[in-house]
N, C-alpha and C positions, 0 to 999 in steps of 0.2 A: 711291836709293829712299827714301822717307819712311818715317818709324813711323809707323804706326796710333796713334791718340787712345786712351787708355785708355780702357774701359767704351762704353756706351751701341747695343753691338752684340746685335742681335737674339738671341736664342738659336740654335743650327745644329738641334739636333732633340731631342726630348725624351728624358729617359734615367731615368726614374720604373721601380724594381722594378716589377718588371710577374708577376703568377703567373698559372699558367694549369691550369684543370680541364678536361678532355672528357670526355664522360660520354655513351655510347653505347650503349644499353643493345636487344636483341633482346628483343621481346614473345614468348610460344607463340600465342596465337591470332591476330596476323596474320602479313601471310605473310614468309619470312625474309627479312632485308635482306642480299643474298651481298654487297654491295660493303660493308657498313655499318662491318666493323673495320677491310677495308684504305684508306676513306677518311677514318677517324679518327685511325687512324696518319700516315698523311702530313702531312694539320693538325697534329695533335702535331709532327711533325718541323719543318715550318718555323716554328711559333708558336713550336719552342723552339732556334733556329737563332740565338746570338747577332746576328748580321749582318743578320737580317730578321724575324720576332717580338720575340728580344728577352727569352724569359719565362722564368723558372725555373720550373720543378715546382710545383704551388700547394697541395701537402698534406704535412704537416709531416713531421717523423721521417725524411724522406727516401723518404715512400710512394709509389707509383705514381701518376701525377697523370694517367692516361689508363685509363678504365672501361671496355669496349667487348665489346659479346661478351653470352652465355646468365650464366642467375644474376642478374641488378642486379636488386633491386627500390625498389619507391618508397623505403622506410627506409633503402635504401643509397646513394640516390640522394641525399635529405635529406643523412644525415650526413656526405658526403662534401662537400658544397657547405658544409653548417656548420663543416667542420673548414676546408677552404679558404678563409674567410671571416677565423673566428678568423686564421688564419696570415697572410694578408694583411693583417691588422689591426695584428700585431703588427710587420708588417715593412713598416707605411704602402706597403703595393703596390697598384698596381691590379691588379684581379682580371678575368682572361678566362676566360668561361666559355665551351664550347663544348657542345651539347645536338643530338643527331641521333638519328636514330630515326626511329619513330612518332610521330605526334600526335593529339589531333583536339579540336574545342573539340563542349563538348555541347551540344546542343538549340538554341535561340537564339540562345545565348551568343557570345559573343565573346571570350573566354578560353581561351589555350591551356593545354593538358595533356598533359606527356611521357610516353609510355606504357611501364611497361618489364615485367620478366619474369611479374609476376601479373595484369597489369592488363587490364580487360575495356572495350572501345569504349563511348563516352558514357556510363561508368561515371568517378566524378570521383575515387569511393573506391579505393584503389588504384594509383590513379596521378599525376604531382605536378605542381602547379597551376607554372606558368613565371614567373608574373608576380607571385605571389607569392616564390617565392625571389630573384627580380631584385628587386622592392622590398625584400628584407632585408639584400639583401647591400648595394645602395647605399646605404640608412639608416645602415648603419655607422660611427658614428663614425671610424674608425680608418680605412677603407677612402680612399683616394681620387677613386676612378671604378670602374664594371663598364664592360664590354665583354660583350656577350651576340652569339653566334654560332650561329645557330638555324635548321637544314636538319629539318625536317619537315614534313608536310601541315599546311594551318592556319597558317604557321610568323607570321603577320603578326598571330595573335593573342599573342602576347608579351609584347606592351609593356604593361605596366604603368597602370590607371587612373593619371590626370595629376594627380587629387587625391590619389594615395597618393605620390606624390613632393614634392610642394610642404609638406609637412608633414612629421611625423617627430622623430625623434631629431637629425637634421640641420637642422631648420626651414629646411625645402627645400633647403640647399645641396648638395645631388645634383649626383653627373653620371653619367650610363646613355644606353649609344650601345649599339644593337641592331639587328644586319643579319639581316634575315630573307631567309629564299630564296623565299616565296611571300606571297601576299596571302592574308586570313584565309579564305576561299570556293576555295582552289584546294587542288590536291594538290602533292606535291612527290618528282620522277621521279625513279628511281638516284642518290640523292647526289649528282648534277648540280653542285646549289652548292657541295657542301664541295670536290669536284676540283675543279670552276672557281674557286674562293677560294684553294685553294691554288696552282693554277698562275698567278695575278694575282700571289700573294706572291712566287712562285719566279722568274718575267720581270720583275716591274714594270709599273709604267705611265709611261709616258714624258712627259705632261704635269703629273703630279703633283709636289709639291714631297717636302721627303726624308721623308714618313712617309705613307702612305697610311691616310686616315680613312672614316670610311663614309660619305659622302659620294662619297669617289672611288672605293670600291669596288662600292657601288649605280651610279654611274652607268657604271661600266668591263662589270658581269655584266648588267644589263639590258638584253632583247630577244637575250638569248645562250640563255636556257634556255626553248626552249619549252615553252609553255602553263604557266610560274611566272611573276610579277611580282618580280622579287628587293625588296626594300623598304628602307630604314634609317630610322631613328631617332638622334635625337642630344639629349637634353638635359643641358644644362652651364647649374647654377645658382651655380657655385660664382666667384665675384667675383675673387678672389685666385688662381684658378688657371693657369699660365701656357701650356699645351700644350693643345691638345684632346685627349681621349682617342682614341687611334689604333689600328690593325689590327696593322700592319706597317711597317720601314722600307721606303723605296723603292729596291728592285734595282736600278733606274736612276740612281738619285742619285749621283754621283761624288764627292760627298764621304762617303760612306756607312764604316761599320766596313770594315775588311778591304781599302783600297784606300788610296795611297800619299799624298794629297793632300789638306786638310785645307780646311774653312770662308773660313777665311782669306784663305787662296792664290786660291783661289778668288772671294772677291766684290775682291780687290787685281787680278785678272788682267781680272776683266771693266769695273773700275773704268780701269783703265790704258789699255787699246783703247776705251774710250769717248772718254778724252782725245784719243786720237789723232784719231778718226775717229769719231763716231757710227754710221755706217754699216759699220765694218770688224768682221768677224765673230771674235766672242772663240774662240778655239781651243778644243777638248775636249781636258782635261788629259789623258785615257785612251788618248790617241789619239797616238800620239811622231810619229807621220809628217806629222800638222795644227798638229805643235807646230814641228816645223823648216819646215814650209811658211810661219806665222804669222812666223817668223824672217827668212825670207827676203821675205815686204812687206812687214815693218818696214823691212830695210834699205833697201826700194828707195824708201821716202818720202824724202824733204829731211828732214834731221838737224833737231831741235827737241826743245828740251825733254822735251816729252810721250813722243816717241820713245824719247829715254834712259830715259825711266821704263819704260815696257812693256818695253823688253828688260833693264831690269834684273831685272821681276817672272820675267821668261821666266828667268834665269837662275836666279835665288833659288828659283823651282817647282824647275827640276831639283835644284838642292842638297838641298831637301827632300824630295821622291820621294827621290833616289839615296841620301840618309839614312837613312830609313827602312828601304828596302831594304837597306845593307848593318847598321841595329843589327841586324836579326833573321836576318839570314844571320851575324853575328860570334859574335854571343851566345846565337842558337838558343833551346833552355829557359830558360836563365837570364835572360833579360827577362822579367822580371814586372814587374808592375803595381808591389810593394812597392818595389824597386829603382829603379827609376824616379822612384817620387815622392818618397826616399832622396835621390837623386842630385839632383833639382829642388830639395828643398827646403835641401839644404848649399849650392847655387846662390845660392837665394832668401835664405838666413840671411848667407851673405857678400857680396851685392852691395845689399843691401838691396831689391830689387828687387818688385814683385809682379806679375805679369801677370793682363791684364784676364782671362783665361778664367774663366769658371765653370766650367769641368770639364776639368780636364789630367789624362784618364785612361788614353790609350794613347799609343803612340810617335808615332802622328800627329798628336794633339791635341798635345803638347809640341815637336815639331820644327814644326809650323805656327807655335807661338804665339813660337818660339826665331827663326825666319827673318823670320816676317813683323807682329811686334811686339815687337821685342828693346829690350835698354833703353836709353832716350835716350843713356845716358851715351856709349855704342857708337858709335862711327860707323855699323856696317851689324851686320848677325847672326854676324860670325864670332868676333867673343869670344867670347860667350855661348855659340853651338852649341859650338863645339871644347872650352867647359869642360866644359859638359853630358857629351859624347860620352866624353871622359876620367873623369870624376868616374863615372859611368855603368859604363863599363870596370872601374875601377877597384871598385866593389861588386860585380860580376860574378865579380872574380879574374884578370880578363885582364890580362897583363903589356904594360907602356907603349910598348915598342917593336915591336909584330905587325906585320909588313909589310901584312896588311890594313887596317890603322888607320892608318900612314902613307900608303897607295896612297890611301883615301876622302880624307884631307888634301890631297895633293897634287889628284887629281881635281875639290875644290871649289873649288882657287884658296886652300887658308887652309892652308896647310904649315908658315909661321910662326906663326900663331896656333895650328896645333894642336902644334907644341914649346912654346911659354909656358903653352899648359892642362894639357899634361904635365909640366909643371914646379908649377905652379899646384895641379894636382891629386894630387902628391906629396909638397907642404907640409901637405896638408888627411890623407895617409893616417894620422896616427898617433893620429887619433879626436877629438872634440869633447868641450870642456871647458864643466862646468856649475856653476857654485856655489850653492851649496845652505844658505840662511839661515833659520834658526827662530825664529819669539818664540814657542813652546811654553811657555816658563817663564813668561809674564806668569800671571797670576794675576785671574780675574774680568773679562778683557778689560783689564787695567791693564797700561800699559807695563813689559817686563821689568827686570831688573838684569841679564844678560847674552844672550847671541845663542849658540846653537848652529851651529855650521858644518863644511860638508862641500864638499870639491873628490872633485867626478866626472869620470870620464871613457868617454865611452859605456856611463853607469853603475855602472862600477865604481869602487866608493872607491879614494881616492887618498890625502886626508889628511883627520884628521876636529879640529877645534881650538871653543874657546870662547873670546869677545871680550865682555869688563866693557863695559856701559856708564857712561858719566861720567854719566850720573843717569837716574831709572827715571821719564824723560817723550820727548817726538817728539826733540825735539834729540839728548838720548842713544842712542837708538837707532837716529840716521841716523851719527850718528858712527861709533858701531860699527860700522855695514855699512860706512861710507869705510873704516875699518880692516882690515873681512875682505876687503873688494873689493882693495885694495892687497896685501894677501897673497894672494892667488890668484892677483894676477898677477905675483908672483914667482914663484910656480909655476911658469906660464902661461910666463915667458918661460925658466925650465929647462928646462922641456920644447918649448919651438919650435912653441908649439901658441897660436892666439888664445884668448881667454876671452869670448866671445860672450852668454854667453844667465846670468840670476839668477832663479833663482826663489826664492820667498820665503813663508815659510808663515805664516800671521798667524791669532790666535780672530778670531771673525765682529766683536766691538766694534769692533778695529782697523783689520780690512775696511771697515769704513763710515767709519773715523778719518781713515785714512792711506791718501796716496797716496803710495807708494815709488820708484815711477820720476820724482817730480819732485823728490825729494832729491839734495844734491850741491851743492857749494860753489865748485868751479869752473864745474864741466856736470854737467849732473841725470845722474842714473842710467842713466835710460831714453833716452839719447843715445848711453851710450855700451853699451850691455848691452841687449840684449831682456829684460822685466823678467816674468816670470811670479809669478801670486798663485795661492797653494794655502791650502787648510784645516786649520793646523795640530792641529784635534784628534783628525786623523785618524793623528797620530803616537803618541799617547796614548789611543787611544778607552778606552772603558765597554765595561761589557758589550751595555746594549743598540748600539751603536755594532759592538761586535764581527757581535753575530749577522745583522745585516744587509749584511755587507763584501760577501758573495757578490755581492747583490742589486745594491750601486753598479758591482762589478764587470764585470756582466752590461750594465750602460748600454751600454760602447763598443760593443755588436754594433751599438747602432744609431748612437753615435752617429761612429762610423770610418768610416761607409759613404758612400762617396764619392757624393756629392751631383749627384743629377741635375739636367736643365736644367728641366725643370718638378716641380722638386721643389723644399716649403719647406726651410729647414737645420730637422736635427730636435731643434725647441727648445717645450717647451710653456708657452704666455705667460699669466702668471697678470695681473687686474686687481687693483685695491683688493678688491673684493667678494672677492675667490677668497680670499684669506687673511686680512678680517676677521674670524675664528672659528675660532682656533687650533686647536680642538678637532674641528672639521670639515675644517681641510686635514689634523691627522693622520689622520682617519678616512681621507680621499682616498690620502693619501701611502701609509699600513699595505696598503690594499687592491688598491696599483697602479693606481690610477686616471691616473698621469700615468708615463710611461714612457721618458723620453729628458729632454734635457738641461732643465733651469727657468732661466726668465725672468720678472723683474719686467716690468711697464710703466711703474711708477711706483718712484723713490729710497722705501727702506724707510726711512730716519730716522732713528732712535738706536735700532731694533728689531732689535738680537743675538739676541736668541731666534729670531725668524724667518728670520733665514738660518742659524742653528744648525739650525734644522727641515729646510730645506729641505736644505742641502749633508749630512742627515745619509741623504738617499735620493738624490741626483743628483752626480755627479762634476764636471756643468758647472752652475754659474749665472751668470745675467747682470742685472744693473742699471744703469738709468741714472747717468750722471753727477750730473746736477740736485740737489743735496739738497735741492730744493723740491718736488719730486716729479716736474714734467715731464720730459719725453721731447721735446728739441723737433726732431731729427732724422728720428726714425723713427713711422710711424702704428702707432695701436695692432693694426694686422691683425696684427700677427705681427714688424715689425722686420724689413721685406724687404731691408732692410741686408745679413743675414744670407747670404741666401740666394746670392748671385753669390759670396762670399767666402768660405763656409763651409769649403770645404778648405782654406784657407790658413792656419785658425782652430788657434791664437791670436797666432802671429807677426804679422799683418796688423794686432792690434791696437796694436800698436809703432809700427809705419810711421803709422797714422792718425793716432798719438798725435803722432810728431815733425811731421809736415807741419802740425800745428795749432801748436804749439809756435813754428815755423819761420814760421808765415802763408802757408805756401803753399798751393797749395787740396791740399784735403784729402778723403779722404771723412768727411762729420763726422756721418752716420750712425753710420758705427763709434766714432770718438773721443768719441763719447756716450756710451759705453759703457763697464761694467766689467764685469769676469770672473772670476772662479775657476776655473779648468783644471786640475783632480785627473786628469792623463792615467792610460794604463797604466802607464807608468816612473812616476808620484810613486808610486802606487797599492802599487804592487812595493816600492817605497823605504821606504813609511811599515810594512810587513809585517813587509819586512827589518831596520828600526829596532828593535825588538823582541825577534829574535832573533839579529841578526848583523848582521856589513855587508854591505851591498846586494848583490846579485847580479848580475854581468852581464848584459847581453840576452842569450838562448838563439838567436836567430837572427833576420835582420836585417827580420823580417815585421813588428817593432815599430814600425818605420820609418814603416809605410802609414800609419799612422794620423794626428795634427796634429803634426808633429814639429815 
């Protein structure tokens, strides 16, 4: 079977935070709606059904994100939509609104208005304008898309004048997709639409692709509810955006959450039987009975080529289902997400390895991407999975020899590959070693006279030493690091343990000075070591440096959050203009104006002070290579470099680094790039430097994040 081509595959479906409000509110003077809470509730159940909405809760603190029932009035109506708005703002979600009830637009007008416990018919006071709060919420800076889901009479007056979109805070880059259950002239019967929306979410639709948009949901409810027109709207001004804003995933979709068979497998299966045959019908992976049928006229063609390949994929599918199935029958609770991308990425640090996915965030997503694009160097998937499986195990606590882990081995055909990754993954149990080098001492951004040094081992100090440099310029302080580097790996080979990964902490002048992964007199650094840059004043801070730790601290909520498929990586990209006026990006900085990780677009130059600025509110920043200022890999939208690679971030940037180095192709999007990666562990370290040695990790959820 071949490996898939790195990169250049579609995305499988979007996985954008998504929050969700419903907001249902009973009037006194019209008449009571009896279905109105228990069709809100349902909506709420599948909008918030990970496998088919998709949403969290859209009102912060952990409040109730479904309204429904006696008491709402318009002011609680408002604040609730405000407060969900902020919150999605803060956590770049799109926002689903959901609005039921009454309606009605007044007098001429063509504007709807949701009517709720005070509010008197064709009365505007009272009760709250729809298309108004839909244009506020997509204005939103911070917001990415609304979804407006609107079962009332009237419900077609919703949408928002098209001049109040095009404009704004966003200089029209909007996107607002609004399914209405009736035309603006019609009424809107028993909640009709909100049950028939939720039962479209809960069946599917069978010619939809895997996420059902309003488009396909208008066209799936129309001519089903008499005497409504169900209607949608969809506008998406937003250039860079890569998903459209959608309803639901598709119930029908087989490669969907919660089912054993991935993207992958999938377009490899129907790419295979196309070889064969044009005409021959690719099997439904869900279906084991159409899968041994498909088996059986394979064989009965004339042996060819193309032939071997389709039953290879047919083989390689099962490996992967039966994978699946038997990690979370083995390991039950203890598969988690963290563990997982733990086990993937001591994987990815020892094989050098990256896989194209942009999102390897369940057991499907990583046994697809392990079977059916494993790494060249492999003949086929069974190193790689049986390391996986073992290494996996082994964070779990499962001991190496369970006759269910040898029975899954034997059952895949890889029995001897899965004894060498148990072996393999028994070298790797006595924890990963990290060295830990400071030019703290330099003085004014000036080359130090010695190096601080520390050998870690899954954080916890091990030896802590100081190394002279032979003179306080570049030369002597690459010598030193040859010097600490060779002492750690005397460590390194006491302990039976590899020495992998150097981070290195440098003031900002140096940052801009020195590249440390191309030092090295036989072979550069960053050949042999994954080379990490940190902020060394963050070893040392000031006061004002102190009182803000909380604040850099609080970055990774956003920026650990594993990165959807229509989502940017969360990085906010300053131009020239944005930090010509030191004084106006501290105003910016002081006030939170910028919230997640900083990006140059342009090489800052010999300006230390301004990445002293910046790294003294962000844990991540990024700049070009260029010290001309260009950027000549990535556009200035944003560095969508980023975005397909961001969970692998900042190991990835190592690998870019060697394949340029190397001339081999490379992505040189990334190797354009520089970094400072103040993870949680440096964060913890630089705390711990202060008043003791570093602390172990408290439990292994440190892991999730860019290890």
């Amino acid at each position: 079977m071949t490996v898939r081509p790195r990169g250049g595959r579609p995305p499988r479906r979007p996985d954008t935070p998504r929050h969700l409000l419903v907001i249902a509110p009973q009037c006194w003077q019209m008449e009571r709606l009896d279905l109105l809470e228990p069709a809100a509730a349902g909506l709420y159940e599948v909008l918030t059904d990970p496998a088919l909405g998709g949403c969290d809760p859209g009102l912060p603190d952990g409040r109730a994100a479904l309204l429904a029932g006696d008491g709402i009035t318009s002011a609680d109506v408002r604040a609730a939509v405000s407060d969900a708005v902020r919150h999605a703002a803060r956590r770049r979600a799109v926002l689903v609104l959901a609005l039921l009830g009454h309606g009605f637009v007044p007098g001429r007008s063509s504007s709807l208005y949701l009517m709720t416990e005070e509010s008197v018919e064709d009365v505007r006071n009272g009760a709250v304008g729809v298309g108004e709060l839909l244009t506020d919420a997509a204005d939103d800076p911070g917001v990415p898309g609304v979804l407006a889901l609107v079962d009332t009479c009237h419900a077609g007056g919703a949408v928002p004048p098209v001049h109040e979109l095009v404009g704004g805070t966003r200089n029209g880059r909007t996107r607002l997709a609004v399914l209405m259950a009736s035309a603006v002239t019609q009424p809107a019967i028993g909640l009709s639409f909100t049950r028939g929306l939720t039962d479209l979410i809960s069946r599917g639709l069978p010619d939809a692709d895997g996420v059902l948009g309003v488009a396909d949901a208008t066209r799936a409810l129309q001519g089903t509810l008499p005497g409504q027109a169900v209607a949608g709207f969809d506008y998406d001004a937003d250039g860079v955006a890569r998903a459209p804003v959608w309803i639901a995933r598709n119930a029908l979709d087989r490669g969907r959450p919660g089912g054993l068979c991935g993207r992958l497998a999938l377009d490899e299966l129907a790419a295979a039987f196309r070889a064969v045959d044009p005409q021959l019908p690719v099997p439904d992976t869900a279906d084991p009975g159409g899968l041994v049928a498909a088996r059986k006229d394979l064989l009965a063609l004339p042996a060819s080529a193309a032939r071997g390949r389709a039953l290879a994929v047919l083989d390689a599918l099962g490996v992967a289902t039966r994978t699946v199935a038997f990690l979370r029958g083995w390991l039950g609770t203890d598969l988690t997400t963290a563990r997982m991308r733990h086990a993937l990425h001591t994987l990815l640090a020892a094989e050098g390895w990256l896989p194209s996915g942009e999102r390897l965030r369940t057991d499907v997503d990583i046994v697809d991407e392990l079977v059916f694009n494993h790494p060249s160097a492999d003949d086929d998937w069974r190193p790689g999975l049986t390391r996986f499986v073992a290494l996996l195990g082994r964070v779990c606590g499962r001991p190496p020899n369970t006759p269910e882990l040898h029975s899954w081995g034997a059952r895949c055909g890889a029995t001897a590959e899965l004894n060498a990754a148990l072996a393999y993954a028994a070298r790797r149990a006595g924890g990963r070693l990290v060295l830990v080098v400071s030019l703290h001492a330099a003085l004014a951004d000036d080359w130090p006279e010695e190096l601080d040094v520390w050998l870690l081992r899954d954080g916890t100090l091990l030896h802590h030493e100081r190394f002279p440099c032979p003179g306080a310029d570049r030369n002597g302080a690459e010598l030193a690091v040859e010097e600490a580097a060779a002492w750690a790996e005397d460590h390194a080979a006491a302990l039976e343990l590899p020495l992998e990964r150097v981070d290195i902490a440098l003031p900002a002048g140096l940052l801009l000075d020195w590249r440390p992964e191309e030092a090295g007199v036989a072979a550069l650094l960053g050949i042999r070591y994954e080379v990490r840059l940190h902020w060394s004043r963050r070893l040392t801070p000031d006061a004002v440096l102190r009182s803000i730790e909380r604040v850099v601290n609080e970055r990774w909520d956003v920026l650990s959050d594993p990165l959807g498929e229509d989502r940017r990586a969360p990085v906010d990209w300053l131009g020239r203009d944005d930090v010509a006026e030191a004084q106006v990006l501290r105003a910016k900085l002081r006030t939170g104006r910028y919230r997640r990780g900083l990006g140059l677009l342009h090489h800052p130059g010999p300006d230390a002070p301004l990445l002293d600025l910046l790294l003294a509110y962000t844990p991540v920043l990024l700049w070009p290579h260029d010290p001309a200022g260009a950027d000549p890999g990535c556009a200035e939208d944003g560095h969508r470099c980023l975005d397909r690679k961001w969970w692998a971030m900042p190991a990835v940037l190592a690998y870019a680094y060697r394949d340029r180095w190397a001339d081999r192709e490379a992505d040189d999007d990334l190797a354009d790039l520089r970094a400072v990666w103040d993870d949680p562990d440096w964060l913890r370290f630089c705390g711990a430097f202060r008043n003791g040695p570093p602390p172990a990790r408290a439990d292994d959820t440190a892991a999730e994040g860019m290890s």
